[in-house]
C-alpha positions in Angstrom: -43.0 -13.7 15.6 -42.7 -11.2 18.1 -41.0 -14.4 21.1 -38.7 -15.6 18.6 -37.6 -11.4 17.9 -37.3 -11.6 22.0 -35.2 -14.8 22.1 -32.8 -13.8 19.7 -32.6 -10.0 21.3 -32.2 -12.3 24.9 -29.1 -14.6 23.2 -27.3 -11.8 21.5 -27.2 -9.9 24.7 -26.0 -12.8 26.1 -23.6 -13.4 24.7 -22.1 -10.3 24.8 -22.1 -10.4 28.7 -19.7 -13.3 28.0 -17.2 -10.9 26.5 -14.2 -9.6 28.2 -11.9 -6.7 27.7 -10.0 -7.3 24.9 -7.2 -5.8 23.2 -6.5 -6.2 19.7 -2.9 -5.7 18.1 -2.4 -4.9 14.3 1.2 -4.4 14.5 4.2 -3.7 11.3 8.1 -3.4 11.4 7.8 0.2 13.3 4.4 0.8 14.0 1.2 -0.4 16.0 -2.2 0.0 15.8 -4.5 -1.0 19.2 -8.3 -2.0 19.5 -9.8 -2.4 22.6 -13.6 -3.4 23.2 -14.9 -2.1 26.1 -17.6 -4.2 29.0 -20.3 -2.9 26.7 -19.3 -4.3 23.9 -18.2 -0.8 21.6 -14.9 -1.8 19.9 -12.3 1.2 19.4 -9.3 2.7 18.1 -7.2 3.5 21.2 -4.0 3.9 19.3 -1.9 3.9 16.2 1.5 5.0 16.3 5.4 3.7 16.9 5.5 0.9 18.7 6.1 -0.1 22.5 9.5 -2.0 23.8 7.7 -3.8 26.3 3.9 -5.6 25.1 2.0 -5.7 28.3 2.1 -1.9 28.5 -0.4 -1.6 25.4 -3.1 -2.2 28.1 -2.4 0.4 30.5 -2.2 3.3 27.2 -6.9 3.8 26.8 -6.2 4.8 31.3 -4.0 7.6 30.6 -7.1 9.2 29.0 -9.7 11.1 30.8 -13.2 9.3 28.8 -16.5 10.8 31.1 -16.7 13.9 28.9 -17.8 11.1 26.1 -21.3 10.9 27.4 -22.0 8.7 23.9 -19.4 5.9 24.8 -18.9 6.2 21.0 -16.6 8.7 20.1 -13.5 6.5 19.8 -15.5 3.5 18.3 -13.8 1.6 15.3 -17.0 1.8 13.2 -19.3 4.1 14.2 -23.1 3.8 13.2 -26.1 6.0 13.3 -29.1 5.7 15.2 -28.4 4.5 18.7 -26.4 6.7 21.0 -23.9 8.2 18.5 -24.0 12.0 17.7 -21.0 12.8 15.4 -20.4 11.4 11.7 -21.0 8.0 11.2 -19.3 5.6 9.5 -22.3 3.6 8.6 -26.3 4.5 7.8 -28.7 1.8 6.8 -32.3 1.9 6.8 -33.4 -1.7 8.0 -36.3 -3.6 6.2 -38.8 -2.7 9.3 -38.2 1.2 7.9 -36.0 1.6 10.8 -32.8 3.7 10.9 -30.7 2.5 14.1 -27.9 0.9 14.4 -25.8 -0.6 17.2 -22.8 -2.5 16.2 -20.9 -4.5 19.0 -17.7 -6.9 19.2 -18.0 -10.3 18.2 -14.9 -11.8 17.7 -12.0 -12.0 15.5 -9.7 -14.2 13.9 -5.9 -13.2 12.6 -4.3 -14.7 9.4 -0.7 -15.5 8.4 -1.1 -15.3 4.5 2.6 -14.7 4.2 5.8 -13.8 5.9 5.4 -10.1 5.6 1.4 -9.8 5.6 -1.4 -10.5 7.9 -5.1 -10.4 7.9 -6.9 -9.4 10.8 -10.8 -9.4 10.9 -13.1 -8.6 13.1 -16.7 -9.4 13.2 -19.1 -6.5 15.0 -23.1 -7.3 15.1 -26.3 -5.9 16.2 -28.2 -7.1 19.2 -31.5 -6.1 18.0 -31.2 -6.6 14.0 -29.9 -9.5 12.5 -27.3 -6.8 10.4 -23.4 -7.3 10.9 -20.0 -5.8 9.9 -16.8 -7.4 9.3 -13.7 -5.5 9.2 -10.6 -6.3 7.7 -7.3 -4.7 8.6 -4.3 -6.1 6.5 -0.9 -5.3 7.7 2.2 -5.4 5.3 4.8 -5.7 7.7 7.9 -4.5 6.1 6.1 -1.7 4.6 4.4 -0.2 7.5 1.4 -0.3 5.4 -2.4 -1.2 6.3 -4.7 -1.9 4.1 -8.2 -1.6 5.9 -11.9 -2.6 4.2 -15.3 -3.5 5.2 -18.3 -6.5 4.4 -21.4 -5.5 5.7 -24.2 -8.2 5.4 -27.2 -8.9 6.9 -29.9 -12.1 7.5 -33.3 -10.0 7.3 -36.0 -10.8 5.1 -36.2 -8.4 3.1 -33.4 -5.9 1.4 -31.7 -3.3 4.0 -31.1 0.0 2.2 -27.0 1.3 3.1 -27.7 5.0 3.1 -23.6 5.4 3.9 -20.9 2.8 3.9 -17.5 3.7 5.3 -14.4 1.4 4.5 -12.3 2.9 7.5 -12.8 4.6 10.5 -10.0 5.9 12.3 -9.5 7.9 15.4 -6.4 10.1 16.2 -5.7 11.3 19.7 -3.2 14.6 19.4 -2.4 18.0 20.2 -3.7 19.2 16.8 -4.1 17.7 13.5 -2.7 19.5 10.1 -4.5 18.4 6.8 -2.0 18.4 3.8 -5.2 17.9 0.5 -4.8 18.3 -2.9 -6.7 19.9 -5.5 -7.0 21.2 -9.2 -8.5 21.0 -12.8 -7.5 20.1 -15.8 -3.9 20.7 -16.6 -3.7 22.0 -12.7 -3.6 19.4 -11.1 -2.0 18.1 -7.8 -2.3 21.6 -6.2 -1.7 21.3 -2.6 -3.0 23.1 0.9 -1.8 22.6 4.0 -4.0 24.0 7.0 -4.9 23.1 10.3 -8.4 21.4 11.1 -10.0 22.8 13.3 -13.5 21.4 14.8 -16.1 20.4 12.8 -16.4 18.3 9.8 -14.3 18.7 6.7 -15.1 16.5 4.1 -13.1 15.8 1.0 -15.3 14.3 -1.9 -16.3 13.8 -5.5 -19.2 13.8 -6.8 -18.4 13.2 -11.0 -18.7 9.7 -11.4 -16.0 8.8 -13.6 -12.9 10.8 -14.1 -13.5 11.5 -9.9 -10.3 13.2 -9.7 -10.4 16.2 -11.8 -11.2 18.4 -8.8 -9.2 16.5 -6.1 -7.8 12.8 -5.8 -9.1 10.5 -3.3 -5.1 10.9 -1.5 -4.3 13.0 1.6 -2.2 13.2 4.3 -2.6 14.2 7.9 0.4 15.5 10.5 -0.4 15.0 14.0 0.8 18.0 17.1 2.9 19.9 14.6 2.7 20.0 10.4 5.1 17.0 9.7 8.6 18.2 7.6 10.1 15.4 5.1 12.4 14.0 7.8 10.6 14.3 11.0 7.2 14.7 12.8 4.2 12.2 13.1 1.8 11.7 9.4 -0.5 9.3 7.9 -0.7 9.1 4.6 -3.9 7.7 3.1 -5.5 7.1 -0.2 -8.7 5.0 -1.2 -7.9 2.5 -3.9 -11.9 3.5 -6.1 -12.1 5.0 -9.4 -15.1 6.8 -8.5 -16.7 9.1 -6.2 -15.0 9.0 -3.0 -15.8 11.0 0.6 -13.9 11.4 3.4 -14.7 12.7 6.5 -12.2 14.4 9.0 -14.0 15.4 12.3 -12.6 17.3 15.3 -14.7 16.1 17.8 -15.2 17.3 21.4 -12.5 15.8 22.9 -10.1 17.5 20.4 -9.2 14.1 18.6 -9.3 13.6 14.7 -12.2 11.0 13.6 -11.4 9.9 10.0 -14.0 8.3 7.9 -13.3 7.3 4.6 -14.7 5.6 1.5 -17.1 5.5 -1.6 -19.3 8.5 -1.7 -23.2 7.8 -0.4 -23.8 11.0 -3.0 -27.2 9.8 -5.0 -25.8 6.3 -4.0 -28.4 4.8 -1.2 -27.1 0.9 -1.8 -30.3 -1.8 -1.4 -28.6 -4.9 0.2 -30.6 -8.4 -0.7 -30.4 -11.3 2.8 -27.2 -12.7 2.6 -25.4 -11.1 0.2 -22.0 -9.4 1.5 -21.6 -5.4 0.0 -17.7 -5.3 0.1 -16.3 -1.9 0.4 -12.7 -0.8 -1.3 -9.9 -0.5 0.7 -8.7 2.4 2.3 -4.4 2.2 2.3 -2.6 4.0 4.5 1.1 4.2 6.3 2.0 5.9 9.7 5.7 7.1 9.9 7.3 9.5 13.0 9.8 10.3 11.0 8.3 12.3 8.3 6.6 12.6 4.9 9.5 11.1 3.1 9.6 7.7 5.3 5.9 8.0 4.7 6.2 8.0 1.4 8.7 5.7 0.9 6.7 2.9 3.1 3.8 3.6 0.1 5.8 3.2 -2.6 7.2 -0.1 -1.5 3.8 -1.7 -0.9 2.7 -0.5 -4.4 5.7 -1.7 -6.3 5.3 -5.1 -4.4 2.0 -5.8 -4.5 -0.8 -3.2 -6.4 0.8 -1.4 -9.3 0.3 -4.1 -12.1 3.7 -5.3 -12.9 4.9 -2.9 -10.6 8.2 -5.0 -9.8 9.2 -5.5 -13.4 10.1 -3.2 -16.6 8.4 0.1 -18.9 8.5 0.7 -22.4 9.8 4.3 -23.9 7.6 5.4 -26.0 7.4 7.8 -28.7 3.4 9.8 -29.2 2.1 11.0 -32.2 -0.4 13.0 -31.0 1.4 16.6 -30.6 3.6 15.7 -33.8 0.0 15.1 -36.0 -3.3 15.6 -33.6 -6.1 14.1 -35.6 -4.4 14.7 -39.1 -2.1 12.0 -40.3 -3.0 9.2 -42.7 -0.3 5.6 -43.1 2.5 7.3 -44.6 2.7 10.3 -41.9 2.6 7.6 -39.6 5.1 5.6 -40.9 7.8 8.4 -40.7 7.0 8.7 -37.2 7.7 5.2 -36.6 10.7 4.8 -38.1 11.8 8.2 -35.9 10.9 6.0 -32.9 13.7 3.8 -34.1 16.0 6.6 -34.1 15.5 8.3 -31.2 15.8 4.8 -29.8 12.6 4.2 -27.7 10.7 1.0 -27.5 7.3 1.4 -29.0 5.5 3.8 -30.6 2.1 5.1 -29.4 -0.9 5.8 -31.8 -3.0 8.7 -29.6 -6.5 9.7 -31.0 -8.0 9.7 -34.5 -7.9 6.5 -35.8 -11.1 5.6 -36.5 -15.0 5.7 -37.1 -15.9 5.8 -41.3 -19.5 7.2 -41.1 -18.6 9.7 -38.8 -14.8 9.9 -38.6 -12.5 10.9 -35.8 -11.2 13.7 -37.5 -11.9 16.3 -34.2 -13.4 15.6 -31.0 -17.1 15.8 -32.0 -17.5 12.2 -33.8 -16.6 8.9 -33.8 -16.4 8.0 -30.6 -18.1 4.6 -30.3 -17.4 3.0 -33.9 -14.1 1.5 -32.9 -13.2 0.2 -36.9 -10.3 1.7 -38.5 -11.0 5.0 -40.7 -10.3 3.6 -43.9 -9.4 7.0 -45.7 -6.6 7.5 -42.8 -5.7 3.7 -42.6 -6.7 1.9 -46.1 -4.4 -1.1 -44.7 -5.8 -0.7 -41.0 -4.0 -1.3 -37.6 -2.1 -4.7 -39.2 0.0 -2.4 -41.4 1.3 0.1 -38.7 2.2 -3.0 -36.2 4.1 -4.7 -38.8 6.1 -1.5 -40.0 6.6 -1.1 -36.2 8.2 -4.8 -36.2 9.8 -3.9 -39.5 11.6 -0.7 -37.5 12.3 -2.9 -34.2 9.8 -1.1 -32.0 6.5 -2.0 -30.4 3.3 -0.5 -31.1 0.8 1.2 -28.9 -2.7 2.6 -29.5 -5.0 5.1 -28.0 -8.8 4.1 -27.1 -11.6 6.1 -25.0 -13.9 2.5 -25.1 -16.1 3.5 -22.2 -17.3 7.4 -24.3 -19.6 8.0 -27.1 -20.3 10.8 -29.3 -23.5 11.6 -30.7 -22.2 11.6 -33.9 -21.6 8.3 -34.2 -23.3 4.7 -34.9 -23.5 3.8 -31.5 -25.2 6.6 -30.5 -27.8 6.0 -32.9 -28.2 2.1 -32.3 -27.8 1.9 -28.7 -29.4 5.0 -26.6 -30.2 2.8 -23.8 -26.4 2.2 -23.3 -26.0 5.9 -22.7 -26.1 7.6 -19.1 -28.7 10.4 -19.7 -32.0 11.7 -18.4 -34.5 10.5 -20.8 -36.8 13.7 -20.3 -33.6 15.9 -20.0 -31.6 17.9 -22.9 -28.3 16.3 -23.3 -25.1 18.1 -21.8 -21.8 17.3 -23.0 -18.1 16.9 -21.5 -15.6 17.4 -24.6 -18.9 16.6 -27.0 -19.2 13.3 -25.1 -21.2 11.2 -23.4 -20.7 8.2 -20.9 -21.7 4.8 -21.8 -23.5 3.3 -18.7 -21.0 0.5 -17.8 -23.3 -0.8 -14.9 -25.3 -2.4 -17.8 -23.6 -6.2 -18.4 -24.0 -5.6 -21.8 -22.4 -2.2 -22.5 -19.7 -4.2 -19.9 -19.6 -6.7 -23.2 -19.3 -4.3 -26.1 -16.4 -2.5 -24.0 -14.5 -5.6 -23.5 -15.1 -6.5 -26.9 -13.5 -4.0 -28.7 -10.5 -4.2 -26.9 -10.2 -8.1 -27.6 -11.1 -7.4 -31.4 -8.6 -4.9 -31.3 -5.7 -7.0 -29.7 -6.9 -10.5 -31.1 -6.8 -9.3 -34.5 -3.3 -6.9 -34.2 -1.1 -9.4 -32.1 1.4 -7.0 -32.3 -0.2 -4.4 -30.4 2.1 -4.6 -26.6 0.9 -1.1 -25.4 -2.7 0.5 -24.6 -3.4 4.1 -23.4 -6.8 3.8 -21.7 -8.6 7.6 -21.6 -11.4 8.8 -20.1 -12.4 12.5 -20.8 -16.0 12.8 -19.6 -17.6 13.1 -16.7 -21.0 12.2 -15.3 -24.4 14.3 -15.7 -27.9 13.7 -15.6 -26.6 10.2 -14.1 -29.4 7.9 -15.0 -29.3 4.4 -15.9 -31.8 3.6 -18.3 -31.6 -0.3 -17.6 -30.6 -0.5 -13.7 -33.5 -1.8 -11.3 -31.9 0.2 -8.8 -31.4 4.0 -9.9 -29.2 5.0 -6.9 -26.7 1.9 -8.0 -25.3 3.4 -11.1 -22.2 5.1 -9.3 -21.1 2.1 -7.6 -22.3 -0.5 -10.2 -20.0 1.4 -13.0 -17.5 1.3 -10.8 -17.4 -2.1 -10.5 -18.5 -2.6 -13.8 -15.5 -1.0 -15.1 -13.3 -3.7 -12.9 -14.9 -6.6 -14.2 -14.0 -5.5 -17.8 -10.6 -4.9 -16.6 -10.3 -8.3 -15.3 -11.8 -9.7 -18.0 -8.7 -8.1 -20.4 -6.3 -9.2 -17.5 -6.9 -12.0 -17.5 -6.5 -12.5 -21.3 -4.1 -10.5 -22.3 -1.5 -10.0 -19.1 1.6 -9.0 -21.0 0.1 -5.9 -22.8 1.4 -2.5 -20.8 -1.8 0.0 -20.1 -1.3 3.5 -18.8 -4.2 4.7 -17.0 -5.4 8.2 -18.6 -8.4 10.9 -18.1 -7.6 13.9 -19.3 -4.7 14.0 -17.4 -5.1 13.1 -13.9 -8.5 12.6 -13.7 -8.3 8.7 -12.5 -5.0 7.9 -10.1 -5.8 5.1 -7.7 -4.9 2.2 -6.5 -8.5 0.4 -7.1 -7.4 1.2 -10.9 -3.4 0.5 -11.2 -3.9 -3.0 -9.7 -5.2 -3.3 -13.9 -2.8 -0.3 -15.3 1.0 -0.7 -15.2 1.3 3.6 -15.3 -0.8 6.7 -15.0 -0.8 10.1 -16.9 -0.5 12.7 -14.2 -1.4 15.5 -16.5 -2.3 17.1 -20.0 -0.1 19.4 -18.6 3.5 18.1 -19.8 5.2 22.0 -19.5 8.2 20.6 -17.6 8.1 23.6 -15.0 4.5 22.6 -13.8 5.1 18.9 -13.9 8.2 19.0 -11.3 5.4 20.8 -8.8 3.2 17.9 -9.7 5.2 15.1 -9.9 6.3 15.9 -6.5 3.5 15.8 -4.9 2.5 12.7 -6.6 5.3 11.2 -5.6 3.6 11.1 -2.6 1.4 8.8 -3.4 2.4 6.7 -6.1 6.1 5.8 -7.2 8.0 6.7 -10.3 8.0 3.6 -12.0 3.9 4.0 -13.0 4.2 8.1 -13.5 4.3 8.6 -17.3 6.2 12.0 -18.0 6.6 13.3 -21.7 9.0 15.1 -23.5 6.8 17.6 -25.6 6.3 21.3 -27.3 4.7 22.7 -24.0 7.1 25.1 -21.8 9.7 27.3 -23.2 12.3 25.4 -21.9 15.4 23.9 -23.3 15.7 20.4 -24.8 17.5 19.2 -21.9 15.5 20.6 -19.1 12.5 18.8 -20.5 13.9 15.8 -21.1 16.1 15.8 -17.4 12.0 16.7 -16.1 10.4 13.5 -18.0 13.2 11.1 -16.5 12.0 11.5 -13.4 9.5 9.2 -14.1 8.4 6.6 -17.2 10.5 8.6 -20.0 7.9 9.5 -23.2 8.5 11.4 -26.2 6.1 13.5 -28.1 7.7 15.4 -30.2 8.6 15.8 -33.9 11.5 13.9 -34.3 12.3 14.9 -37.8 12.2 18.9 -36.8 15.2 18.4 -34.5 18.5 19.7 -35.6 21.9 17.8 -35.3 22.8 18.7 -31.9 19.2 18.3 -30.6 18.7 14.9 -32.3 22.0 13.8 -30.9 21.3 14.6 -27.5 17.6 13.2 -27.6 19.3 9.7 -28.4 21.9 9.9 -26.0 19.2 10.9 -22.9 17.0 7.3 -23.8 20.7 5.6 -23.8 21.4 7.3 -20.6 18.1 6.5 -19.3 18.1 3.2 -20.1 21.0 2.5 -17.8 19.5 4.2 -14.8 15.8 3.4 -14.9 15.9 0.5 -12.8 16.9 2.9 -9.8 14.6 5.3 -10.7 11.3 3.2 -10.7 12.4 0.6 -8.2 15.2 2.6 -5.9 14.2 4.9 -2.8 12.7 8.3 -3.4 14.3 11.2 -1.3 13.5 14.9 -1.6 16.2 16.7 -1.1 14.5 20.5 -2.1 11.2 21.5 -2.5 10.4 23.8 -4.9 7.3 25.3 -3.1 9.9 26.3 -0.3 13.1 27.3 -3.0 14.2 28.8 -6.1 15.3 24.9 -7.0 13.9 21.7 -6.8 16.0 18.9 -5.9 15.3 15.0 -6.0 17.3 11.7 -5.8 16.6 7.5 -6.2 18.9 5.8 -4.6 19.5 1.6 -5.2 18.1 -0.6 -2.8 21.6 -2.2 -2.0 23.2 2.0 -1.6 25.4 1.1 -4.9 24.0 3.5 -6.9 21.5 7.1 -6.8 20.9 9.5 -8.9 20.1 13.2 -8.8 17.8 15.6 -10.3 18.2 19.3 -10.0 16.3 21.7 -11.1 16.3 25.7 -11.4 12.8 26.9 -10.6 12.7 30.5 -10.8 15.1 32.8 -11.9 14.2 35.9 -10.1 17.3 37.7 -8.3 19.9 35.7 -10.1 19.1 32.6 -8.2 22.1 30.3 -7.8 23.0 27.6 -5.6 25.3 29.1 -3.1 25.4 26.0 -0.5 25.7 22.0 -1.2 22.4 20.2 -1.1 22.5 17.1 1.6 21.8 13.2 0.0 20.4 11.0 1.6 19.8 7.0 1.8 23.5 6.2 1.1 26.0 3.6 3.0 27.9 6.6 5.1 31.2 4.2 5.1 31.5 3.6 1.3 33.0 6.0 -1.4 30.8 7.3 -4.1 31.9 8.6 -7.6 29.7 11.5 -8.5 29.5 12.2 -12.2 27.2 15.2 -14.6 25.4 12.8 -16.7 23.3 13.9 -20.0 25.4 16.9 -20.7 24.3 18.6 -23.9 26.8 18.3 -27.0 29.3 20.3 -26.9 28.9 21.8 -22.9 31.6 20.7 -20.0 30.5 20.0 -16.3 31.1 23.0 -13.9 31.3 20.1 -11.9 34.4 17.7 -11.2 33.8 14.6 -12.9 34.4 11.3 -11.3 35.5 12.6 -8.3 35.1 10.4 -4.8 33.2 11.8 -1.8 32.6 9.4 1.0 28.4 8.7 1.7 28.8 10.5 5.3 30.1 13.4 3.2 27.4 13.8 0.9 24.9 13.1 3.5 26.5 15.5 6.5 27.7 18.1 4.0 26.4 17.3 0.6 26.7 18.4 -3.2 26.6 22.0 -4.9 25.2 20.8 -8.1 25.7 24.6 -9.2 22.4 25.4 -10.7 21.8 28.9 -12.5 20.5 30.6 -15.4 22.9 29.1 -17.8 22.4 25.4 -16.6 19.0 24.9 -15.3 18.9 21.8 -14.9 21.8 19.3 -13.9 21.6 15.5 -13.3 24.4 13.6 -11.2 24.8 10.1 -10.8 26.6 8.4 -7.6 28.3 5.4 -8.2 30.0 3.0 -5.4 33.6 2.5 -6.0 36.4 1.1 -4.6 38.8 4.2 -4.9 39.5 5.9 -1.9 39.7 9.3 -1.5 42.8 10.9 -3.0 44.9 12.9 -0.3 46.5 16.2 -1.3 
């Protein structure tokens, strides 16, 4: 045994005597990032930025850096592992089936895909001399985006499993004159509070460690501004997120050399991974976009690659809703819920969205402490069941929607009591809840069953049903998996348990819209909305808290899959709640019937209005104009991918000192040598614009001097729409 070890240590080295210097391009519309392998073999990250006029002057950029005070020859590598001559934060750990822990991964080759006109696959294949253990990465660039979509496949050939101890989907390395981390935290009904500092050297690592709603403390989405903080229209950033609905960790090292390494993926937390021979472990991806010319082209770049090509649906149309659940809670029964129905079809919205309550008979649903589990309608509340409210939805014109919380159980309830081993507990442990609730362990196939099956009872046997909101309100403790072989498995396994369900309902039933929900915002990613056509950012709908959010969601994710309700929360007017909630996927959930005249009026009016401007607001370009961490206002516009049309939102934020808007506030994204119309749209009854209505500016005008939308105390907030017209500008 020990010759034929020798012979294949011999070939493998080589064979890599046989490789040259190589350097490898990934390249979008505006950007480039460079790998380089060096004469030993180390493959790197030499640079990632705008890119060059000339080509051949990408292999003079790794000379113009001074590299003998990286005594490792690893610093910059493209995959760092542990165990050989590395000494900062790997990107990969494994424990080999010999017992031993080191790791040397050197180029291969690689191979570079056309899939499309705008999208290419790059993948390149790194291996250990010694081990027969290997690493493929994958770097897909989305041209016109200026996105890259990076992953991993670790496999290996030994006899026996390998044990992954950490396993890194991306591993970047930025070269700067300082490095500014912009991260995001909260908890529920705070969420999407943001940070901005500068990283200093060390380690700072972002992670969560709760299993399934992972983002209640922070999402798995940050961004990083390279030799100064980046403003919305200029300096260098990266914007990154990792598409996993579950624990996540990155890793953002300063390392001697003053450069930024960036490790990011699923968290190794409790989660040592034991590989079989030959089977591929395939991490998430890790998405990012690079922009030198600020957050918002950042941003923008995101947006357009989800739309295109993640978000489910993300390219076509949303339903307005109308949600019972601040109108009744858990008290209502078929006649309640009737009336609110045929409100739907008054205020004008598309469907109408049953929330929680609606079931369980031996315990029922009528608070938060039973019923999760038994998924049959509560025949006290609904003696006709589910069938009767879809057909007095058709009846009324509008769709129907339904809550469920499928992967939860209570202990009051008949699941609980006929399935413990589908629940994630210690078995020796006392039980602790999360909202009276516990987690069904979703790594076991047949808990992966039951889940799918009640949603395919529940849409099989209501074929009217065009509309799911998909929660999620507990998180993980005493993780244990009382039927996984491999204890340290259950994070990942749910997570991909989860999926396949997902799939599984996908691939069934693909015209049914699902909003992705945890108690608010405790699940937004992209490994998720590739299944989800929205996402609830928050339990939190007071409509001065949610412009702070949304904003920096917008970030992240585009308008078309943020759902934003009209409800009770705030002290607000009407309007400034509803002019809030248009900013993304327009919800009600209200009473309908407790409006007066006016307010009724003006609630049917806005969905009109909407209705004729949503198509620019979840498919148009996202500009912020005014930040409201930086201003007494908020200000925000979509503008139409041919420049015809925008619209903008503005928003008083605080009051204090008689806050008005004393100068014009500067548009962007328009065709400087056409002639816009700019209008006050959904005026309250009986109010006049302070504005001029219809009158023509020309786009260099509202983009050199811009628009006073003449915000105050008396009209908080003001929406304008710009039009393209053929009128010229009147002379005096």
């Amino acid at each position: 045994m020990l010759h034929i070890l020798l012979i294949t240590i011999l070939f493998n080295f080589a064979c890599l005597a046989q490789v040259q210097k190589k350097t490898i391009p990934i390249e979008t519309l505006d950007n480039i990032m460079l790998l380089e392998n060096d004469s030993a073999g180390h493959l790197s990250m030499i640079y990632l930025g705008k890119k060059l006029q000339r080509t051949e002057e990408y292999q003079q950029i790794s000379q113009q850096y001074d590299h003998q005070a990286d005594y490792s020859g690893v610093l910059a590598n493209a995959y760092t592992s542990a165990g050989s001559t590395n000494l900062v934060e790997p990107a990969i750990t494994v424990t080999h089936s010999d017992g031993n822990n080191s790791l040397n991964l050197l180029y291969v080759t690689e191979k570079r895909q056309e899939i499309s006109d705008n999208i290419t696959l790059t993948s390149i294949l790194l291996r250990d001399p010694v081990y027969e253990f290997e690493v493929e990465l994958f770097y897909k660039a989305y041209y016109s985006q200026n996105v890259i979509e990076q992953w991993s496949v670790i496999r290996h050939h030994e006899k026996s499993p390998v044990v992954l101890q950490k396993f890194a989907s991306a591993n970047l390395y930025l070269k700067g004159q300082g490095f500014w981390l912009k991260q995001f935290h909260g908890d529920w009904a705070k969420e999407m509070q943001t940070e901005e500092s500068l990283l200093t050297h060390g380690n700072k690592v972002l992670d969560s460690k709760l299993g399934t709603r992972a983002n209640l403390y922070q999402p798995p989405s940050f961004m990083v501004s390279i030799n100064s903080p980046a403003k919305e229209d200029h300096g260098e950033v990266l914007l990154g997120t990792l598409a996993w609905t579950g624990n996540f960790r990155f890793d953002l090292e300063i390392d001697p050399l003053n450069n930024l390494r960036l490790i990011t993926g699923i968290n190794n937390f409790a989660s040592a991974y034991s590989l079989p021979p030959s089977e591929d472990f395939t991490t998430p991806s890790f998405i990012y976009t690079y922009s030198s010319q600020g957050k918002g082209k950042a941003s923008r770049n995101l947006q357009d690659w989800a739309r295109k090509y993640r978000i489910y649906n993300g390219t076509g149309e949303r339903q307005t809703l109308l949600n019972n659940w601040e109108a009744t809670y858990f008290d209502f029964d078929e006649q309640r819920l009737s009336k609110l129905i045929a409100d739907a079809k008054k205020l004008g919205v598309d469907l109408f969205l049953l929330d929680d309550g609606w079931f369980g008979n031996k315990y029922p649903r009528n608070n938060d402490h039973a019923g999760l589990g038994d998924w049959q309608e509560n025949k006290k509340k609904l003696p006709s069941g589910i069938g009767y409210l879809v057909a007095q939805a058709k009846k009324n014109q509008v769709g129907f929607g339904i809550w469920i919380e499928p992967e939860m159980v209570n202990p009051q309830s008949e699941l609980y009591q006929q399935h413990p081993e589908w629940i994630i507990k210690q078995p020796a442990r006392p039980e602790y809840y999360y909202r009276n609730q516990l987690v069904l362990d979703l790594s076991n196939a047949k808990v992966q069953d039951f889940v799918y099956g009640v949603i395919d009872t529940l849409l099989s046997n209501n074929a009217g049903i065009s509309y799911i909101k998909w929660d999620c309100n507990a998180v993980i403790y005493n993780a244990y998996s009382a039927t996984g072989v491999n204890k340290s498995h259950l994070y990942i396994d749910y997570v991909k348990g989860f999926y396949s369900v997902l799939k599984k309902i996908r691939e069934r039933y693909p015209a049914v819209e699902m909003m992705l929900c945890s108690g608010g915002g405790g699940r937004v990613d992209y490994g998720a909305l590739q299944y989800f056509n929205e996402f609830w950012p928050s339990d939190n709908t007071d409509p001065l808290e949610r412009i702070f959010m949304q904003w920096e969601y917008s970030y992240f994710f585009p308008a078309i899959a943020t759902s934003s309700h009209v409800t009770d929360w705030g002290k607000q007017p009407l309007k400034f709640k509803t002019d809030v909630a248009m900013m993304g996927k327009l919800g009600f959930d209200i009473v309908v019937a407790k409006l007066d005249e006016k307010d009724l009026a003006f609630s049917k009016n806005a969905v009109s209005f909407y209705k004729s401007q949503n198509s620019v607001i979840w498919h148009g370009d996202q500009y912020r104009l005014m930040s409201p961490h930086e201003n007494p206002f908020a200000s925000m516009s979509f503008v139409s991918k041919d420049q015809k049309q925008a619209i903008m939102f503005n928003y008083l934020v605080s009051a204090r000192y008689g806050a008005v808007t004393t100068s014009p506030i500067k548009l962007q994204g328009l065709n400087p040598s056409k002639y816009y119309a700019v209008k006050e749209e959904n005026l309250y009854p009986g109010t006049l614009s302070s504005m001029a209505q219809g009158k023509v500016y020309s786009g260099d005008f509202l983009m050199q001097v811009g628009l006073n939308p003449i915000l105050n105390v008396k009209r908080t907030s003001v929406i304008i729409s710009i039009s393209e017209t053929d009128q010229k500008l009147k002379k005096k």
